[in-house]
VODONU-746633 format. One line per field, with one value per residue (C-alpha): residue in three letters; x, y, z. Coordinates in steps of 0.02 Angstrom, whole numbers. Example, Ala and Ser with C-alpha at 12.3 -4.5 7.8 and 13.67 -1.06 7.14 Angstrom:
REM residues 2
residuo: [ALA/SER]
x: [615/684]
y: [-225/-53]
z: [390/357]
//
This chain:
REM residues 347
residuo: [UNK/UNK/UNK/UNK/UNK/UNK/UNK/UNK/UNK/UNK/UNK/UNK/UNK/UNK/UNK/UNK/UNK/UNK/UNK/UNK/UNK/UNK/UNK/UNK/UNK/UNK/UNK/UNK/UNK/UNK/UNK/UNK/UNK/UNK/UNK/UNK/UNK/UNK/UNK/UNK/UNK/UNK/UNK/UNK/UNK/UNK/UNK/UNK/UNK/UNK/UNK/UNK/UNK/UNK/UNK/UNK/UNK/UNK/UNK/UNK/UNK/UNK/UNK/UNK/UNK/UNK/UNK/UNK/UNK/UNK/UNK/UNK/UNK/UNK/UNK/UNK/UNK/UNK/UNK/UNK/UNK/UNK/UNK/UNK/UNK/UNK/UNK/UNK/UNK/UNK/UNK/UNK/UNK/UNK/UNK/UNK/UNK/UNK/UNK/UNK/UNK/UNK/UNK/UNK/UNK/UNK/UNK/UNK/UNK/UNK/UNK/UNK/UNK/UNK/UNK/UNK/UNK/UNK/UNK/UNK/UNK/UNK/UNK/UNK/UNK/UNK/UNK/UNK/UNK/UNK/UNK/UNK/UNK/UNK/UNK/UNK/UNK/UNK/UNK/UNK/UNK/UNK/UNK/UNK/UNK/UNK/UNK/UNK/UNK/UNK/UNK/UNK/UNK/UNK/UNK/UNK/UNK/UNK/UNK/UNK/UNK/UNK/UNK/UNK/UNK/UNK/UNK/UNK/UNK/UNK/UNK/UNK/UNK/UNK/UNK/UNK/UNK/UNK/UNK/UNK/UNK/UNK/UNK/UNK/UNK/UNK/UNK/UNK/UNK/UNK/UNK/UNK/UNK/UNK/UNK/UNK/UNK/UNK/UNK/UNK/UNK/UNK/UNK/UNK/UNK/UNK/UNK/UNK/UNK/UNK/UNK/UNK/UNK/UNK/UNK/UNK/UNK/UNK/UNK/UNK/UNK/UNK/UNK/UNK/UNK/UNK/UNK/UNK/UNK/UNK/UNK/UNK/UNK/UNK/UNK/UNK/UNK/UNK/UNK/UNK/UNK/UNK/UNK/UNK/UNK/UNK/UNK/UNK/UNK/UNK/UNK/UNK/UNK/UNK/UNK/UNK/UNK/UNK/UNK/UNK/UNK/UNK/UNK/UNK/UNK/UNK/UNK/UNK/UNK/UNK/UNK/UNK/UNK/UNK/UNK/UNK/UNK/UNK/UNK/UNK/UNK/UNK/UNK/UNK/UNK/UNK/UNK/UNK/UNK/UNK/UNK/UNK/UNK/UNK/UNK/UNK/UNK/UNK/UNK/UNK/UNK/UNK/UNK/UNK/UNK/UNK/UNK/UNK/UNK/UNK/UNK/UNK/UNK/UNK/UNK/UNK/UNK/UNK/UNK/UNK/UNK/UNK/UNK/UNK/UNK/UNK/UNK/UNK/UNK/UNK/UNK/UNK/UNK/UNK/UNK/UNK/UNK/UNK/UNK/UNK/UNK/UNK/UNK/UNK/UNK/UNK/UNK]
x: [-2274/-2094/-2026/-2087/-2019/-2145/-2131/-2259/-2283/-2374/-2555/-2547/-2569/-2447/-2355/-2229/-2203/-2037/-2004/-1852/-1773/-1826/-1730/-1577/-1592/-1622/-1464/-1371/-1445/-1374/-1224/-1183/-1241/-1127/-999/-1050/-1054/-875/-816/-916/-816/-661/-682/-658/-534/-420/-437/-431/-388/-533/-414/-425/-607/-643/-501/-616/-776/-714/-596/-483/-385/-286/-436/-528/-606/-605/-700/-820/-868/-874/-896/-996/-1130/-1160/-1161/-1292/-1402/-1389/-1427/-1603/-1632/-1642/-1744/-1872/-1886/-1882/-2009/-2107/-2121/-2176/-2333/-2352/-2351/-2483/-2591/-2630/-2572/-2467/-2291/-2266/-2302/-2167/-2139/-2077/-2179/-2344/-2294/-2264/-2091/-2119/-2234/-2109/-1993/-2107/-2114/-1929/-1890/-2004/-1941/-1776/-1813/-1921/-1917/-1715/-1651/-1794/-1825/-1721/-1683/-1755/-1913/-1842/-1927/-2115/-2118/-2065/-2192/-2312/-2301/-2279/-2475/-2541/-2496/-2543/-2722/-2726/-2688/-2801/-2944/-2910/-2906/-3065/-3221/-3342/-3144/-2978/-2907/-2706/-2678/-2769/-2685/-2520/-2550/-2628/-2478/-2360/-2450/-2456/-2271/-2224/-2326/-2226/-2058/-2114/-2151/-2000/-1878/-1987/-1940/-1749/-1736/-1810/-1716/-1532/-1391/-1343/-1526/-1537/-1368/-1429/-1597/-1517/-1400/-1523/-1657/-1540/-1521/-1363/-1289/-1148/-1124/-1237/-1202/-1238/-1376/-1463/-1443/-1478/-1654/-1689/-1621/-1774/-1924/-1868/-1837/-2016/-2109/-2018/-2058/-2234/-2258/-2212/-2366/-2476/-2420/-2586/-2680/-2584/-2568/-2761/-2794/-2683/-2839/-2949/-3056/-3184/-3108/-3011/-3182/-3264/-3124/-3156/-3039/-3067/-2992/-3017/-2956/-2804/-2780/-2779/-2644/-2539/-2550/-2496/-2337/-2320/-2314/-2216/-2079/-2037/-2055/-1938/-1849/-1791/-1805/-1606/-1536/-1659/-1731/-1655/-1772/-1817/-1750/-1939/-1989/-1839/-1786/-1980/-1972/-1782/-1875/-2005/-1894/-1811/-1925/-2075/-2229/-2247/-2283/-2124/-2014/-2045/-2016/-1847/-1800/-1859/-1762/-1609/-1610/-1664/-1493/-1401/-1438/-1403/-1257/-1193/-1241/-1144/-996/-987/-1038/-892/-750/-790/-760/-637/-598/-792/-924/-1077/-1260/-1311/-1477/-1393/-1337/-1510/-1609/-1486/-1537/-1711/-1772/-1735/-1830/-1960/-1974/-1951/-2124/-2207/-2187/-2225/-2385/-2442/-2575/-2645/-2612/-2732/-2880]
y: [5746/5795/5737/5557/5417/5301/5138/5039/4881/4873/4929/4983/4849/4866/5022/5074/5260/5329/5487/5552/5600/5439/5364/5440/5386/5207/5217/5289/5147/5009/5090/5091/4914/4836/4943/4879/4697/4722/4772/4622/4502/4593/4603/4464/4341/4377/4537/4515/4679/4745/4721/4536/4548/4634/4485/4344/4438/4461/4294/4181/4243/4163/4204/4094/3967/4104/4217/4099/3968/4030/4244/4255/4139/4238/4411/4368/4251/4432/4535/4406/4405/4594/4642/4497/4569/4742/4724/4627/4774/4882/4788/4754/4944/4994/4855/4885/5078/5071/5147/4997/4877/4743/4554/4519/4627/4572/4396/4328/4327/4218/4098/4061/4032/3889/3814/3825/3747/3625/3536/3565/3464/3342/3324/3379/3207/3125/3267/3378/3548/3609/3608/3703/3899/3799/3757/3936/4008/3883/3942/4101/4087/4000/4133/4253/4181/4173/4346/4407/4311/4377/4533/4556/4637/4737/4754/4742/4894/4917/4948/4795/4699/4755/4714/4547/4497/4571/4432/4298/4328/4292/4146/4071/4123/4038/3866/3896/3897/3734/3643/3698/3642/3473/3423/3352/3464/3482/3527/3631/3716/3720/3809/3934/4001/4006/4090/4233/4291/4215/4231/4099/3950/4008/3887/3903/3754/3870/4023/3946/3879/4035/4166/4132/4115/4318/4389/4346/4353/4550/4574/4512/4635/4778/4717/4761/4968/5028/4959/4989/5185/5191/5121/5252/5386/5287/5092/5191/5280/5132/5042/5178/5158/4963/4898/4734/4773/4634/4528/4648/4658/4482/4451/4584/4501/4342/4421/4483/4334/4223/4353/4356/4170/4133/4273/4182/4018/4014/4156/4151/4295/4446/4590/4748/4765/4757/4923/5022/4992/5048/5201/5264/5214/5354/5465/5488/5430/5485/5413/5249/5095/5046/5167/5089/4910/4929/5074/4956/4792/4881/4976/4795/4735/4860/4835/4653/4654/4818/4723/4542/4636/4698/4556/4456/4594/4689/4543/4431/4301/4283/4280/4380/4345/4508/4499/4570/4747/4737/4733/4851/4982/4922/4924/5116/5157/5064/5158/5325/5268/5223/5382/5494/5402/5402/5507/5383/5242/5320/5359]
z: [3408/3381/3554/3527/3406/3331/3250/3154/3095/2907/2921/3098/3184/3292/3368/3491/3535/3620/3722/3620/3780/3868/3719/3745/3934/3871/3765/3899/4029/3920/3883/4076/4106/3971/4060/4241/4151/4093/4273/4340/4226/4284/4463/4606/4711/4555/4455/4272/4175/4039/3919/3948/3952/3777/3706/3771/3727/3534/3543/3663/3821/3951/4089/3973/4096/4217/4119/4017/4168/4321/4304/4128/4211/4342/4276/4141/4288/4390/4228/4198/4370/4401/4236/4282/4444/4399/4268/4379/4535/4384/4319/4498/4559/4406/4436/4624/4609/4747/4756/4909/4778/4762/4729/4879/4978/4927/4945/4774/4810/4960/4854/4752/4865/4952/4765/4739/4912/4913/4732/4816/4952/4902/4689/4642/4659/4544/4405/4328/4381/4224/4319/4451/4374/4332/4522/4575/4481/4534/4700/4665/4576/4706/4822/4730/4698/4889/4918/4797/4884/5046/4979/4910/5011/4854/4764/4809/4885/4873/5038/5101/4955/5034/5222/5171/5059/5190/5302/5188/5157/5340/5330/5189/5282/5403/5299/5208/5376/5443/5286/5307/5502/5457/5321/5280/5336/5140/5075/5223/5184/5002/5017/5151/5046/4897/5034/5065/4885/4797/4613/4678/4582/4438/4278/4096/4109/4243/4103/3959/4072/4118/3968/3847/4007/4065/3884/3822/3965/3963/3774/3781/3927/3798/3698/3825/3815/3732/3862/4013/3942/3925/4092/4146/4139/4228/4229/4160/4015/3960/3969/3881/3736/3724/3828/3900/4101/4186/4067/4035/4215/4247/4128/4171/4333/4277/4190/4339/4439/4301/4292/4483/4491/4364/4407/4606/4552/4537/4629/4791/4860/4819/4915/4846/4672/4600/4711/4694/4494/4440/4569/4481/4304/4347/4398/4247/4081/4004/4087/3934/3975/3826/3903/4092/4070/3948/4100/4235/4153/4130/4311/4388/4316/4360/4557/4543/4465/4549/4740/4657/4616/4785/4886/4801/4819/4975/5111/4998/5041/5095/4952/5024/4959/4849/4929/5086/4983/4882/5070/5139/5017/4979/5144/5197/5038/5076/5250/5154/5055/5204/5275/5099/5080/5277/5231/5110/5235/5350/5256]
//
């Protein structure tokens, strides 16, 4: 037991367990995304030295308004969005035990995007935005309910889950783009520029909406580590050892779905950040459910923010959506899996 770190609340009742090394990792991981947050703040149409950025982090600088309304918004909306997303590929990937298993691959993605579109286009002038993340996840669980039905023939199989949900999300593309043609030329404008995956013109009201929905929805998905580590060895172990895994499933499921929902409800769809962060996550912690989502959350950011800071400096005076860098390296990954796992495609 001397490579892991426990802690325990009084009489057991609850307990987290840490890979020491994985802990070190974690450190490190945070470490490098305050740095990459730092750089974010610092880089764009006007480059404001670090120097300036610690001064308006600890008090007051002459970047001020710079710093605190228009950049600080959007680096934390990009940190949220990637660790819901990231967290969301990795309950995603264990539940269906698929490597191919992502938000926006399955579909959810695209479900959420028909409930974010549609309160754009027909509810955003009579309620309040606020209500923006309930409709994205709204869709996103109707979807996903959908998906799951079509899915099922004696059980849901993960490959059929995937092919149905890659389906499904065309479908919703599809509705999605009808929507845009047929409205106004400013909604339309609007929703395009939200369909391709943007952090531009993120605001504090949209943060402050969104900061509390992705931090507990990630730290009641730590909760469920016991479970998730048991089911590990097998349904039938983990039913053997009491555990309730249908019910556990279904609400790991439903984390699932709420975390990517809320997660594009602001910033649109930004592809392939919840298959690649939970894939790098393996790579380099200890197998724990703990360890995964803090690696996944903080890897999730990290792309985000990483693909905002170069979508807004690389083609200045042009402000590129980050979902175009997060597709352009998501998608040859995603081809890599499909060819590791051919064999297991064709059986």
């Amino acid at each position: 037991m001397g490579e892991f770190f426990t802690i325990r609340s009084k009489g057991d009742q609850f307990s987290l367990q840490f890979h020491k090394r994985s802990l070190y990792i974690l450190i490190s991981l945070m470490l490098v995304t305050f740095i990459v947050f730092l750089i974010s703040l610092s880089a764009g149409s006007s480059y404001i030295p670090l120097g300036a950025v610690f001064q308006e982090l600890i008090g007051e600088s002459e970047h001020a308004f710079v710093l605190n309304e228009l950049r600080m918004p959007r680096v934390v909306m990009g940190f949220l969005v990637g660790a819901g997303l990231g967290v969301s590929g990795l309950i995603l990937q264990g539940m269906i035990r698929n490597p191919l298993g992502s938000p926006d691959i399955v579909g959810v993605t695209g479900g959420a995007s028909v409930g974010a579109v549609l309160f754009i286009v027909f509810l955003l002038g009579e309620m309040s935005v606020n209500w923006l993340p309930l409709a994205s996840i709204m869709g996103a669980a109707v979807t996903t309910a959908i998906i799951y039905l079509l899915s099922w023939k004696n059980g849901v199989t993960p490959m059929r889950l995937i092919l149905i949900g890659i389906g499904i999300s065309a479908l919703t593309n599809a509705i999605v783009t009808m929507f845009m043609v047929s409205s106004e030329s400013a909604i339309a404008s609007k929703v395009y520029l939200w369909l391709t995956g943007s952090l531009y013109g993120a605001n504090w009201q949209e943060v402050t909406i969104l900061l509390p929905i992705i931090l507990t929805l990630i730290f009641i998905s730590i909760f469920f580590t016991g479970v998730v580590d048991v089911k590990q060895l097998g349904d039938d172990v983990a039913t053997g050892m009491g555990v309730r895994v249908q019910l556990f499933r279904f609400l790991l499921l439903a984390l699932s779905v709420a975390l990517a929902g809320a997660a594009v409800s602001f910033a649109g769809g930004i592809a392939f950040v919840g298959l690649i962060a939970p894939h790098i996550a393996r790579l380099i912690l200890h197998n724990s459910f703990a360890n995964l989502v803090v690696g996944s959350a903080l890897i999730g950011s990290l792309i985000v923010m990483g693909a905002d800071i170069i979508a807004r400096t690389a083609f200045l005076p042009s402000d590129i959506p980050a979902g175009v860098f997060t597709a352009g390296i998501g998608a040859p990954f995603f081809i890599y899996l499909l060819y590791r796992n051919r064999k297991v495609m064709s059986e």
